[in-house]
C-alpha positions as CSV (number, residue, x, y, z in Angstrom):
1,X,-13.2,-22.9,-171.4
2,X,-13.4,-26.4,-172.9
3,X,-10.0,-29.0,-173.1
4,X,-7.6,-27.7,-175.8
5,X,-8.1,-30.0,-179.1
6,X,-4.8,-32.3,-179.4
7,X,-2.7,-31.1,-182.6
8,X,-2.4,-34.2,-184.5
9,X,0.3,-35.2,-187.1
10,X,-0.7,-34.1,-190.3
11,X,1.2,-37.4,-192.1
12,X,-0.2,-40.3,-190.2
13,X,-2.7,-38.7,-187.8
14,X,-1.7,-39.5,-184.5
15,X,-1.5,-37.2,-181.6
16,X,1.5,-35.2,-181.0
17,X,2.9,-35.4,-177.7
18,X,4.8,-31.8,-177.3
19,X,5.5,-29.4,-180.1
20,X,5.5,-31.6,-182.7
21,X,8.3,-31.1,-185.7
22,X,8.2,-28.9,-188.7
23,X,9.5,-30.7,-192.2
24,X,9.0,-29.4,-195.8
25,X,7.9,-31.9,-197.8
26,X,7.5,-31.1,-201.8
27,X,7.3,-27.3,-200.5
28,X,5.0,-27.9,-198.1
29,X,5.4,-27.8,-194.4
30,X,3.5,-29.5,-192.0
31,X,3.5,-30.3,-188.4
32,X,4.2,-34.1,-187.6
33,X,5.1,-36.5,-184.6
34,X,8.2,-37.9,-183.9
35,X,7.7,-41.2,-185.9
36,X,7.1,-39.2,-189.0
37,X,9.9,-36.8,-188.2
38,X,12.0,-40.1,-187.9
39,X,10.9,-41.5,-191.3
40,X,10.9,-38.4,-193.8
41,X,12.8,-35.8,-192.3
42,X,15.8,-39.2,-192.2
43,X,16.8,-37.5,-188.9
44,X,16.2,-38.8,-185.1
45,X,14.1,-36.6,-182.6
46,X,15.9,-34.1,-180.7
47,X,18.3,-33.5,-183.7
48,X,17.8,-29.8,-185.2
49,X,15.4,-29.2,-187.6
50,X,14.9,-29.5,-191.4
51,X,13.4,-26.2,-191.7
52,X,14.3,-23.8,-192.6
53,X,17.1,-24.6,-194.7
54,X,18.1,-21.4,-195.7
55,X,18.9,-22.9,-199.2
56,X,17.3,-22.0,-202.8
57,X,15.4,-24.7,-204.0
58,X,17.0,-25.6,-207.4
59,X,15.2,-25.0,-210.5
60,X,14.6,-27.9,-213.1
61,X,14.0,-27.4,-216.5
62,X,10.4,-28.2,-217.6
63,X,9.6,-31.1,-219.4
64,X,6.2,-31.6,-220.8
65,X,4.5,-34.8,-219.3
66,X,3.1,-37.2,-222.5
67,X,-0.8,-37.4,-222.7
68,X,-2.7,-40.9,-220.8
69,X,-3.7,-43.4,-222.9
70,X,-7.9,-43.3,-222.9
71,X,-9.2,-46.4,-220.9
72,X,-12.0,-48.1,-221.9
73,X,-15.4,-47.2,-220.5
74,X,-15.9,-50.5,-219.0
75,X,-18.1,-50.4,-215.0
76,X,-15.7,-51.8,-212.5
77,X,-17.7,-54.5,-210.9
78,X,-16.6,-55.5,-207.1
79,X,-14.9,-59.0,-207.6
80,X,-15.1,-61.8,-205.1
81,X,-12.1,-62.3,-203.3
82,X,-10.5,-65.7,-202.8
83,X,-7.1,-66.7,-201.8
84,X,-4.7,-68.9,-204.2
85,X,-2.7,-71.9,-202.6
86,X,-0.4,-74.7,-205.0
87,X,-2.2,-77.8,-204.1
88,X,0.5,-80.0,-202.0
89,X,1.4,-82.8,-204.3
90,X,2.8,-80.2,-207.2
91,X,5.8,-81.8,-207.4
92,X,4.2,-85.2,-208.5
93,X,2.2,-83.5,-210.9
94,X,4.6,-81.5,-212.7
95,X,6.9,-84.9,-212.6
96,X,4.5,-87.2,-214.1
97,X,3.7,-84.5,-217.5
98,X,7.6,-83.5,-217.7
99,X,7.8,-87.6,-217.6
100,X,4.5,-87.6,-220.6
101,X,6.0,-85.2,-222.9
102,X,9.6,-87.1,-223.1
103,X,11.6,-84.1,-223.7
104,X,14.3,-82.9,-221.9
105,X,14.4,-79.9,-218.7
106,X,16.5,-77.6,-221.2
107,X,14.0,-78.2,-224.1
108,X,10.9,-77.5,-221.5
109,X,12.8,-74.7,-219.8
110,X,12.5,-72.6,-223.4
111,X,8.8,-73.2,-223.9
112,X,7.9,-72.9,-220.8
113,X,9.6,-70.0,-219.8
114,X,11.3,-71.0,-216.6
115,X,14.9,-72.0,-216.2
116,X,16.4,-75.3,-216.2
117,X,17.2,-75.4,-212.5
118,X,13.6,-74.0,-211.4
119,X,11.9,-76.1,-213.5
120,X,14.1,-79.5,-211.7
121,X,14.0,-78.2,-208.4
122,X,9.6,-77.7,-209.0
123,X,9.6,-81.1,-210.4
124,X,11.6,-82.8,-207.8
125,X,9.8,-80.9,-204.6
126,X,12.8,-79.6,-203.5
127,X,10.9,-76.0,-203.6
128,X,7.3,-74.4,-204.1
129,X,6.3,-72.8,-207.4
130,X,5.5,-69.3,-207.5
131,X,1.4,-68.6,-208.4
132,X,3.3,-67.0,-211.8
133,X,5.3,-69.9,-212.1
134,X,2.3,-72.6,-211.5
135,X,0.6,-70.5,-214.3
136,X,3.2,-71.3,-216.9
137,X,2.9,-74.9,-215.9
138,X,-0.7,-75.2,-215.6
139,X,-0.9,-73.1,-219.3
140,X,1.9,-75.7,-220.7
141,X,0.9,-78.9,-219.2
142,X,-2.6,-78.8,-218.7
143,X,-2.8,-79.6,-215.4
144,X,-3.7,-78.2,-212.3
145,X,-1.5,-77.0,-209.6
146,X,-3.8,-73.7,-208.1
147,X,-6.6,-73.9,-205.7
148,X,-8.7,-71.3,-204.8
149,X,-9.7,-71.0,-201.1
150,X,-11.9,-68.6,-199.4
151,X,-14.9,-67.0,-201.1
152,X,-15.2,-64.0,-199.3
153,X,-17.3,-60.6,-201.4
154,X,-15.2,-57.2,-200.6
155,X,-17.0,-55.1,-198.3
156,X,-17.1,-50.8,-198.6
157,X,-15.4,-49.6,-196.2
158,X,-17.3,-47.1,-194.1
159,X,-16.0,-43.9,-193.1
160,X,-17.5,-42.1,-189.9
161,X,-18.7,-38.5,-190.3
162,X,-16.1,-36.4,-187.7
163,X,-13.0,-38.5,-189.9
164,X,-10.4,-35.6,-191.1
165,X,-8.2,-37.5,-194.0
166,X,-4.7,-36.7,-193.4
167,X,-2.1,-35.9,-195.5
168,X,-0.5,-39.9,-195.1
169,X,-4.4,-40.8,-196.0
170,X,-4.6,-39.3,-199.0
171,X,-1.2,-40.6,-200.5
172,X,-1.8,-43.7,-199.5
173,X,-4.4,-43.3,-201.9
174,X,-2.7,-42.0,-204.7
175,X,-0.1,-45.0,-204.7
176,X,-2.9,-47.5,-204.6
177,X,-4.5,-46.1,-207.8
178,X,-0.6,-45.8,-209.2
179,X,0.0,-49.7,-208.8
180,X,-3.5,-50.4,-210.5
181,X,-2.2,-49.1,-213.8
């Protein structure tokens, strides 16, 4: 007879040492380490069990979900990726167009969209803009304050042929595509 096959935890993948814990997650109940147990069961190993619970699950009333909007059939081309740093004399920049335009930190602060005290403490060095932030200014100002570093083109991940996605793989997934939105 050949070595047993490990049982593996079916959230993250990695080998169970022992029997391994039972959880219900969404109704389902799967086999996990002690990490995992730790992190969704809220419990520490050695502690009893989630399941069973012995409880009824509670029953919700059903709410019809609203229909997705239609995306555009536009191909999704792989873009380059580059890294964005503010260049390191900002704060003399923003200074000498706040200084150009003559008008007051309250007056900019409404255009621009930042607040009085952000838009001081940028000007004065005393703290980094934000990318979001350096936008605003770059749009308001015309100037420059982003540099991009680093032209590196995104590589496919490959995925060897004996991989088994787990259960932690495949939500992973799922919130990726949920933040793209």
């Amino acid at each position: 007879m050949g070595k047993a096959k490990p049982k593996l935890c079916e959230i993250c993948g990695a080998p169970i040492r022992g029997p391994g814990h039972k959880i219900r997650i969404e109704g389902a109940e799967l086999l996990v380490c002690d990490r995992c147990y730790e992190r969704y069961s809220h419990k520490k190993p050695g502690t009893f069990s989630t399941m069973p619970t012995g409880r009824r699950p509670v029953r919700r009333a059903y709410t019809p979900s609203r229909p997705k909007p239609k995306t555009t059939g536009r191909p999704r081309t792989e873009r380059p990726l580059y890294q964005e740093e503010i260049v390191e004399d900002f704060a003399d920049r923003v200074y000498h167009a706040i200084q150009k335009t003559g008008k007051s930190y309250e007056e900019l602060s409404h255009e621009i969209g930042l607040s009085m005290n952000d838009l001081r403490a940028i000007a004065h060095g005393y703290r980094e803009p934000t990318i979001k932030e350096a936008k605003k200014l770059e749009r308001y100002f015309k100037i420059t304050l982003i540099e991009r570093t680093g032209q590196e083109i995104r590589e496919k991940a490959t995925v060897p042929k004996d991989y088994e996605p787990t259960l932690g793989d495949v939500a992973n997934i799922k919130i990726k595509k949920r933040k793209k939105k």
